[in-house]
ROSE-645310 format. One line per field, with one value per residue (C-alpha): chain; residue number from 1; residue in three letters; x, y, z. Coordinates in steps of 0.1 Angstrom, whole numbers, plus 5000, padded with zeros to 4 digits. Layout:
c = A,...
k = NUM,...
r = Ala,...
east = X,...
north = Y,...
up = Z,...
//
This chain:
c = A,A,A,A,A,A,A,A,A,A,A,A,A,A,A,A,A,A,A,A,A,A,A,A,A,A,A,A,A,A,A,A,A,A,A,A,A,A,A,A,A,A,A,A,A,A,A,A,A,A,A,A,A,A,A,A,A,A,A,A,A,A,A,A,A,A,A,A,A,A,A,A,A,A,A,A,A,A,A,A,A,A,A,A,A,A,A,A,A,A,A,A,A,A,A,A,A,A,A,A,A,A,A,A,A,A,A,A,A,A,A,A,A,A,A,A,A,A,A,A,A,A,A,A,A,A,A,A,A,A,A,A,A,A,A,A,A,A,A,A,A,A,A,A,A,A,A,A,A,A,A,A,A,A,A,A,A,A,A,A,A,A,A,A,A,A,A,A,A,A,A,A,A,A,A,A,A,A,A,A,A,A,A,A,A,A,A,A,A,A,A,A,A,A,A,A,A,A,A,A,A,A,A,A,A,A,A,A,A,A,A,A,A,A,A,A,A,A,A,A,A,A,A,A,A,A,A,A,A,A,A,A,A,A,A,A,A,A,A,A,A,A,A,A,A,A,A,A,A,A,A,A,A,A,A,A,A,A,A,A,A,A,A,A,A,A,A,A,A,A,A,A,A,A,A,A,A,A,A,A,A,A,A,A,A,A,A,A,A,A,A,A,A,A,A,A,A,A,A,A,A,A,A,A,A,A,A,A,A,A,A,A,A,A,A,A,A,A,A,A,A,A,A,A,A,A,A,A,A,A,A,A,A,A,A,A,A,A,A,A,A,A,A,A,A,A,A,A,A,A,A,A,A,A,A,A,A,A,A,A,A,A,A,A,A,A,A,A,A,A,A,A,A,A,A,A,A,A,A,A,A,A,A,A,A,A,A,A,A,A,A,A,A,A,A,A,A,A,A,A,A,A,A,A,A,A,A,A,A,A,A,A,A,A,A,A,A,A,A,A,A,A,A,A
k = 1,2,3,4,5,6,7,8,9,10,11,12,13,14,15,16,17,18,19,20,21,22,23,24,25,26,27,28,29,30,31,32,33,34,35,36,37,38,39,40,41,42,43,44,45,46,47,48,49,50,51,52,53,54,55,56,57,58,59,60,61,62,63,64,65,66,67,68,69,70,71,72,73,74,75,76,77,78,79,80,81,82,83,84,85,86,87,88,89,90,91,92,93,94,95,96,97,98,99,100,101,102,103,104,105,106,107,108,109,110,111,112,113,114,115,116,117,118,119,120,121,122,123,124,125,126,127,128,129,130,131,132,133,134,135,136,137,138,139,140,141,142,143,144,145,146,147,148,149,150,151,152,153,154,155,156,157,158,159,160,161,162,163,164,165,166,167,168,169,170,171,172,173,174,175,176,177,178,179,180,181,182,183,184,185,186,187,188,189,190,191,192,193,194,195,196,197,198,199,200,201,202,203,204,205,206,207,208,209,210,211,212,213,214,215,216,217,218,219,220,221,222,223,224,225,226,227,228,229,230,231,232,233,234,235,236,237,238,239,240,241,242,243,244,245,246,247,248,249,250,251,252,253,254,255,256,257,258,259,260,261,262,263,264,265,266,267,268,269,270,271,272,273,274,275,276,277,278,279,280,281,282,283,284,285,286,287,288,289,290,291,292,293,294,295,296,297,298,299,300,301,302,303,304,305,306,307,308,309,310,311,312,313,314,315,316,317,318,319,320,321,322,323,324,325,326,327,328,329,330,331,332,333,334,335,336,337,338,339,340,341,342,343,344,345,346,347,348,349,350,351,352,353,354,355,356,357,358,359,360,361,362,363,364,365,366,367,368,369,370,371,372,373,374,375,376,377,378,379,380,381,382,383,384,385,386,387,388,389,390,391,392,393,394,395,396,397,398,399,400,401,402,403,404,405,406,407,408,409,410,411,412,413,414,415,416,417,418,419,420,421,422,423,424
r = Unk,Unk,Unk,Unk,Unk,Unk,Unk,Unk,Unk,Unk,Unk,Unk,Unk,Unk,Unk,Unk,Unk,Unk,Unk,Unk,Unk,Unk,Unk,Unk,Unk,Unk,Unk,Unk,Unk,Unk,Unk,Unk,Unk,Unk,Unk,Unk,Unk,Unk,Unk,Unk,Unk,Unk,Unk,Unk,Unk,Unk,Unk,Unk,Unk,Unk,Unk,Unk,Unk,Unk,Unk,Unk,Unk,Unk,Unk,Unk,Unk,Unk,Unk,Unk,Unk,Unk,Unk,Unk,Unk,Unk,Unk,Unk,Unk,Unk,Unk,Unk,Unk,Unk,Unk,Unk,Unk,Unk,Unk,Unk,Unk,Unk,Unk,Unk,Unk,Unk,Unk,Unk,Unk,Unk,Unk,Unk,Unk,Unk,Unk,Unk,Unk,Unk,Unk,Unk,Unk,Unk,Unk,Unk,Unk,Unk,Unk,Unk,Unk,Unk,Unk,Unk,Unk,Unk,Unk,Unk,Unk,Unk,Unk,Unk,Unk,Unk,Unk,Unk,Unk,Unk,Unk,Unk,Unk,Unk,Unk,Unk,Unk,Unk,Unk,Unk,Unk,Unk,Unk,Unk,Unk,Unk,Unk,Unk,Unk,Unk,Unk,Unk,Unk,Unk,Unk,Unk,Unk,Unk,Unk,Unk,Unk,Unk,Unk,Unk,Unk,Unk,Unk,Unk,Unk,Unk,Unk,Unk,Unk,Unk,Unk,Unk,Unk,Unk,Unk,Unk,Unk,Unk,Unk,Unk,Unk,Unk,Unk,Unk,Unk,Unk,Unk,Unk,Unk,Unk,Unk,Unk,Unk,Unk,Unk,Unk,Unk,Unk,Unk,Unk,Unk,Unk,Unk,Unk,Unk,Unk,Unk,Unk,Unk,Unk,Unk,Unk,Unk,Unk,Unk,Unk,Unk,Unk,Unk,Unk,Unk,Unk,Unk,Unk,Unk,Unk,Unk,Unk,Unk,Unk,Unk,Unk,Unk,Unk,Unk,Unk,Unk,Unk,Unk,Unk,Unk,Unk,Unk,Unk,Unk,Unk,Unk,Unk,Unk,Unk,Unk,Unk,Unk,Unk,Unk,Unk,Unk,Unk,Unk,Unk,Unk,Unk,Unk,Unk,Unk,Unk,Unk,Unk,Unk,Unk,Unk,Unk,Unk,Unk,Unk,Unk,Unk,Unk,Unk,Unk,Unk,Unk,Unk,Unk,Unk,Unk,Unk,Unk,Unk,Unk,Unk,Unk,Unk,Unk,Unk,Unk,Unk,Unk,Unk,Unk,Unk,Unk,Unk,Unk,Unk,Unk,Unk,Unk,Unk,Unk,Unk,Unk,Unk,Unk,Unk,Unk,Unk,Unk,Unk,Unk,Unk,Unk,Unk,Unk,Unk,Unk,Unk,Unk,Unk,Unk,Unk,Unk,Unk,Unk,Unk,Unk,Unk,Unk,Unk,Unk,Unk,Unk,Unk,Unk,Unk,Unk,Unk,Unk,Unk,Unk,Unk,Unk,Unk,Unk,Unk,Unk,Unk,Unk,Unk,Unk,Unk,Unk,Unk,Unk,Unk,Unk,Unk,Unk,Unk,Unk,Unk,Unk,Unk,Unk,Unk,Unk,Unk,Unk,Unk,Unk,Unk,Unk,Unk,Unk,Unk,Unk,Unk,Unk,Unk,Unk,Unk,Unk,Unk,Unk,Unk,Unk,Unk,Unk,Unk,Unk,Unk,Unk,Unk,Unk,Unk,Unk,Unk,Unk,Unk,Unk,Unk,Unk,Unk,Unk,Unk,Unk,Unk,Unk,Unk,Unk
east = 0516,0509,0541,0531,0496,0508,0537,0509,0485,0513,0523,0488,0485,0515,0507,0476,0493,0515,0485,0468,0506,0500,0469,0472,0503,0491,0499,0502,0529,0536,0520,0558,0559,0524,0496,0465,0434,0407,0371,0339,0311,0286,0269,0230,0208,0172,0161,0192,0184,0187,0154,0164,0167,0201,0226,0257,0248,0224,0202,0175,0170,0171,0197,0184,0199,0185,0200,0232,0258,0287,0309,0327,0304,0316,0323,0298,0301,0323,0294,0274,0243,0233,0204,0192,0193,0171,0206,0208,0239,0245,0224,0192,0197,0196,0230,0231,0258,0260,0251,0280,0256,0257,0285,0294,0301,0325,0343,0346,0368,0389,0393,0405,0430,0448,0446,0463,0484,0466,0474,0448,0416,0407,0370,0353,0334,0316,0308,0267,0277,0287,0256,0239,0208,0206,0234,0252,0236,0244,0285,0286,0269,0296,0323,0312,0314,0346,0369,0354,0365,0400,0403,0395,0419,0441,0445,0448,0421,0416,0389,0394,0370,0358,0345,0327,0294,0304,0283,0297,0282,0260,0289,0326,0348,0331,0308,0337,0345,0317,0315,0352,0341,0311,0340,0355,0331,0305,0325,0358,0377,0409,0405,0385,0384,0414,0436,0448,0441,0437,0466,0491,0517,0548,0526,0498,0464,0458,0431,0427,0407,0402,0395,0420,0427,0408,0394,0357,0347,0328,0341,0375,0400,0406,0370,0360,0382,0406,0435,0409,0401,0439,0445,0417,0428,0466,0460,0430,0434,0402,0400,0433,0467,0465,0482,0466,0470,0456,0442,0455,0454,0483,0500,0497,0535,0536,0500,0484,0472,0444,0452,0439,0467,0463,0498,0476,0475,0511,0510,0480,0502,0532,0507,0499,0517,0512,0503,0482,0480,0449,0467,0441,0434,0470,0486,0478,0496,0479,0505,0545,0566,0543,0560,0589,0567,0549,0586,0599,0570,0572,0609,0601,0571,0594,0619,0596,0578,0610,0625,0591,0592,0561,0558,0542,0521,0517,0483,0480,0450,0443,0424,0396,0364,0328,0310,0276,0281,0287,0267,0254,0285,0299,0330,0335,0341,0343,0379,0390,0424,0426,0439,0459,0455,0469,0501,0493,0489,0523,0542,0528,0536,0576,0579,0566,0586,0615,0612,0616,0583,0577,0540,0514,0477,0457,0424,0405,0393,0355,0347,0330,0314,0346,0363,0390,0379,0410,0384,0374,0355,0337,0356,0318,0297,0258,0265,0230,0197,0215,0236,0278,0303,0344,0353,0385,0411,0406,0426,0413,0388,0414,0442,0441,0440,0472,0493,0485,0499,0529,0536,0535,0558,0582,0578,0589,0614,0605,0603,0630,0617,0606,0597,0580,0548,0555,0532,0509
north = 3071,3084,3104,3117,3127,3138,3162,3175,3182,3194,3222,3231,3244,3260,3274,3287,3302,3319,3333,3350,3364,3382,3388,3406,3428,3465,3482,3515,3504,3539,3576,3581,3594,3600,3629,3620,3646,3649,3632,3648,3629,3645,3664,3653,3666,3666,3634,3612,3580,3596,3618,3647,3672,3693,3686,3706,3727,3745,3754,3732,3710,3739,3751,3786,3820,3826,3795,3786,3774,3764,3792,3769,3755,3716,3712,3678,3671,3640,3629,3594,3612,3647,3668,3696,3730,3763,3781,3787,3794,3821,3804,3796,3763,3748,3739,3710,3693,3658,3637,3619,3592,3575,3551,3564,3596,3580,3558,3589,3606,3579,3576,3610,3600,3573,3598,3622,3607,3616,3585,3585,3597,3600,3592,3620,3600,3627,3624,3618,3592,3572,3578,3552,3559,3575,3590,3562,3541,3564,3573,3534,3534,3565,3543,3511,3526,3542,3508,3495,3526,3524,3487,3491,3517,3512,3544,3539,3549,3556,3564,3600,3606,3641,3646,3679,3674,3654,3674,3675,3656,3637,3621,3607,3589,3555,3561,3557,3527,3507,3526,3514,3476,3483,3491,3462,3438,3443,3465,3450,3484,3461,3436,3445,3425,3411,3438,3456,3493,3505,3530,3514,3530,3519,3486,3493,3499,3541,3554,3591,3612,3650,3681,3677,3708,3731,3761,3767,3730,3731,3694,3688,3670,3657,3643,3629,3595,3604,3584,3554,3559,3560,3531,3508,3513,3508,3478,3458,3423,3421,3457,3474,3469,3504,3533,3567,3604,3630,3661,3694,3729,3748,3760,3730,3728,3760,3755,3790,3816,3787,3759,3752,3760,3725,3705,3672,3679,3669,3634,3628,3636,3618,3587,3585,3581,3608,3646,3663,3702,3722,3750,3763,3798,3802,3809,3833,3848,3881,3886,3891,3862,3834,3809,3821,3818,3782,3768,3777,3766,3735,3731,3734,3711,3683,3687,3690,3656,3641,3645,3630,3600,3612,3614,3650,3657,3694,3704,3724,3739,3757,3785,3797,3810,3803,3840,3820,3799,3834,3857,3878,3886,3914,3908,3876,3878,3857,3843,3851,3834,3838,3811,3824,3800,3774,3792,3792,3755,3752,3771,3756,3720,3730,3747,3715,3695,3711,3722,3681,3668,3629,3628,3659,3661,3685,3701,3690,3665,3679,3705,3731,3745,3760,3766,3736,3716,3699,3682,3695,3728,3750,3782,3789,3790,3803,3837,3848,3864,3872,3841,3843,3817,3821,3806,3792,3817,3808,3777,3741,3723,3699,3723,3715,3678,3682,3700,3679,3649,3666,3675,3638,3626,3654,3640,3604,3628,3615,3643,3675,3699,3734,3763,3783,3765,3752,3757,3727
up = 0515,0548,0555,0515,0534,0563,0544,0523,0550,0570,0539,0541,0573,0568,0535,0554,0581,0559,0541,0573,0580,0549,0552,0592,0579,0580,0548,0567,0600,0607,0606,0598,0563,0558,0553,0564,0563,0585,0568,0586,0564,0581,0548,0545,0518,0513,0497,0511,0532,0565,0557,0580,0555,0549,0574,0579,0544,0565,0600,0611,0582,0562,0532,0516,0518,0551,0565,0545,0567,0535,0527,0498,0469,0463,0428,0422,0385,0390,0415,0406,0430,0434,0451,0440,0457,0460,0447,0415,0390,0367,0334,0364,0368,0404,0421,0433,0465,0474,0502,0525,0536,0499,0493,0456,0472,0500,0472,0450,0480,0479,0442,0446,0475,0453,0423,0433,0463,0496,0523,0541,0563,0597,0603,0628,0652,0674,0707,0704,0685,0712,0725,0695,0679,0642,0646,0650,0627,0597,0612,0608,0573,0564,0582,0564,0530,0538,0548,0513,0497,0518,0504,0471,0470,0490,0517,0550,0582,0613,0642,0655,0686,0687,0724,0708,0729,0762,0788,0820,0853,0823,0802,0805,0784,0793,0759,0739,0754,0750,0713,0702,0713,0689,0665,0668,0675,0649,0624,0628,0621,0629,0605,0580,0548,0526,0533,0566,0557,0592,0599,0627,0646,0665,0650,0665,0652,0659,0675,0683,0710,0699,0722,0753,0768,0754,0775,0760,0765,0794,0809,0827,0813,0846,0855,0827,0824,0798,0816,0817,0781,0770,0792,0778,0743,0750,0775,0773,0764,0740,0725,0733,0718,0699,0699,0707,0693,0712,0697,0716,0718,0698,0725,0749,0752,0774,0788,0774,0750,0731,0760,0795,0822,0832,0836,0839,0800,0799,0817,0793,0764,0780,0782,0744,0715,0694,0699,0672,0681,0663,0642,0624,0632,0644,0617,0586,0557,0570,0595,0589,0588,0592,0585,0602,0628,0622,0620,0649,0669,0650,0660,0699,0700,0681,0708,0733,0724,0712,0752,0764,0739,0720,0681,0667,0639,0628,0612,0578,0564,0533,0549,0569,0559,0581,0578,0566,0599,0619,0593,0625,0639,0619,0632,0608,0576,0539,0536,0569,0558,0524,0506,0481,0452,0472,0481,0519,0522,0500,0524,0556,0541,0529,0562,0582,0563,0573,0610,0614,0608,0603,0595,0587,0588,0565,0577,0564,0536,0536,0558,0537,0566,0577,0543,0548,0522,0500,0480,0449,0452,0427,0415,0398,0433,0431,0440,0432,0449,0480,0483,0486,0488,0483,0449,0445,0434,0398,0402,0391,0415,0425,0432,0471,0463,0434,0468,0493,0473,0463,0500,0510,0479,0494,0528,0519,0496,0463,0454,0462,0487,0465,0483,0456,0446,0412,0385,0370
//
């Protein structure tokens, strides 16, 4: 009887073991095969919880004609909650956006994700974040809702530090520090709930740090603690064991043109695991041979990396459009880089795909601000009383969404590589 007990308590522990085995294995091991999107969740609206009044739709609390800051309308009518706007459609009643800081909104992005086969998000975490407060308090609320939303459907995440808004000879890396152990500590980003969403590379739960080597931040990439930063979160025995992708100018393989002439930017790069280079704004349809271009530049940074022992992810966007952002520069205009019905973010995709690249991230999931948005957008915007916003092409709202999952089934090659965008 007591050998019976002893076996059976024995097949217990064992059968418990087992279960947290299971339990700890990351669902996403690898950036490898994946495209992931950028998720800014920084939209507030009048009326929301944070009671600032409109944030990122507009200028100091403010979203009017005047002070409209969106140059793509979000197309809402899937939405649980909506706010009313001072816009108006064609038939005079108001348009209305939604707020990122309530969690039907978050878990409706990620319905989307599984729908239509985007992997993942990265979570912007900006810089005056760090610094705690409101800010904070409602990134983490956004965060919160977005690991439920990642369970529930299961896409994977990740932390990407923005260090838009370190001021020099004020602030350093050390922020982030002490913010990731918030991370962990109190929001368990790496282990959170039944399943291990958290994306992991080379194994390794990945964390990225945004903005390295670019020329108009006003900080230097050598003052600040960078190598300290990268350290912590690949060695310390509490809160490191991660891997880290650094976000970089385009041309940070030959140090100029949109990067700082900085060769400390390559033992940075040479210290992480993955390098991420900003590509929007560098390439456009408006110029000949694009993607000519795009994949031979492609081709030379995957070498480049590959001889250094670094992985590379390439960046897509749809387009580019932020003339309500810059209306008083008359330099700027609507549709900057037109997005041709979704034709642009086809080609960049194919042509990623097969200059060698591994894993792709799309600019971005959100960003209306900037006209990057994959998310479903309004070909039927407001354009009323003085107010203009791009539509979208006359293609369906999800169009961007529909792509970007097709590019990753052709990624993992589920699907045979087509150069023409096919029709739905």
């Amino acid at each position: 009887m007591r050998k019976m007990i002893t076996l059976l308590l024995l097949t217990s522990v064992l059968t418990g073991f087992s279960q947290e085995a299971k339990k700890k294995e990351p669902m996403f091991p690898s950036y490898k095969g994946l495209i992931m999107s950028g998720y800014q969740g920084w939209f507030r609206a009048d009326g929301d919880e944070a009671n600032q009044g409109w944030g990122h739709f507009g200028r100091r609390g403010e979203f009017d004609v005047e002070n409209n800051t969106i140059d793509i309308w979000p197309d809402v009518s899937e939405y649980e909650k909506t706010y009313a706007t001072s816009f108006k459609h064609a038939d005079g009643t108001p348009a209305r956006v939604f707020s990122s800081l309530d969690e039907s909104t978050t878990d409706l992005h990620f319905k989307w994700m599984k729908e239509y086969g985007v992997d993942g998000v990265f979570m912007q975490r900006f810089y005056g974040v760090t610094r705690g407060g409101d800010r904070r308090k409602h990134s983490d609320q956004i965060l919160n809702n977005a690991f439920k939303a990642s369970q529930k459907y299961d896409r994977a995440i990740a932390v990407m530090y923005d260090l838009s808004g370190l001021q020099p000879g004020k602030d350093d890396c050390s922020t982030v520090i002490e913010d990731w152990k918030h991370l962990v500590d109190d929001l368990k980003v790496k282990d959170y709930g039944d399943k291990q969403t958290y994306l992991h590379h080379r194994g390794k739960p990945l964390v990225t740090i945004w903005g390295v080597g670019f020329p108009d931040r006003s900080y230097n990439i050598r003052d600040i603690g960078l190598n300290r930063l990268i350290d912590f979160l690949k060695n310390d025995p509490v809160y490191g064991g991660c891997s880290v992708m650094l976000g970089v100018p385009t041309y940070f393989r030959e140090l100029n043109k949109d990067c700082l002439p900085d060769p400390y930017l390559h033992e940075l790069i040479e210290s992480a695991d993955i390098v991420l280079p900003w590509m929007v704004q560098r390439f456009t349809p408006l110029v000949h041979f694009p993607m000519g271009h795009l994949r031979d530049h492609i081709m030379a940074d995957i070498k480049w990396a590959q001889e250094r022992g670094v992985d590379y992810a390439p960046i897509a966007c749809p387009g580019f459009s932020w003339k309500n952002m810059r209306k008083n520069d008359p330099s700027i205009v609507y549709d900057a880089i037109p997005r041709m019905g979704g034709n642009f973010l086809w080609d960049q995709l194919v042509t990623m795909i097969n200059a060698g690249s591994e894993m792709i991230y799309v600019a971005m999931f959100d960003e209306i601000d900037e006209g990057t948005a994959i998310f479903k957008v309004s070909d039927n915007p407001p354009n009323s009383d003085g107010a203009h916003f791009i539509d979208n092409d006359g293609m369906p709202s999800d169009q961007y969404l529909w792509i970007t999952g097709q590019g990753a089934k052709m990624l993992r090659k589920e699907i045979p590589v087509i150069k023409k965008m096919p029709e739905r």
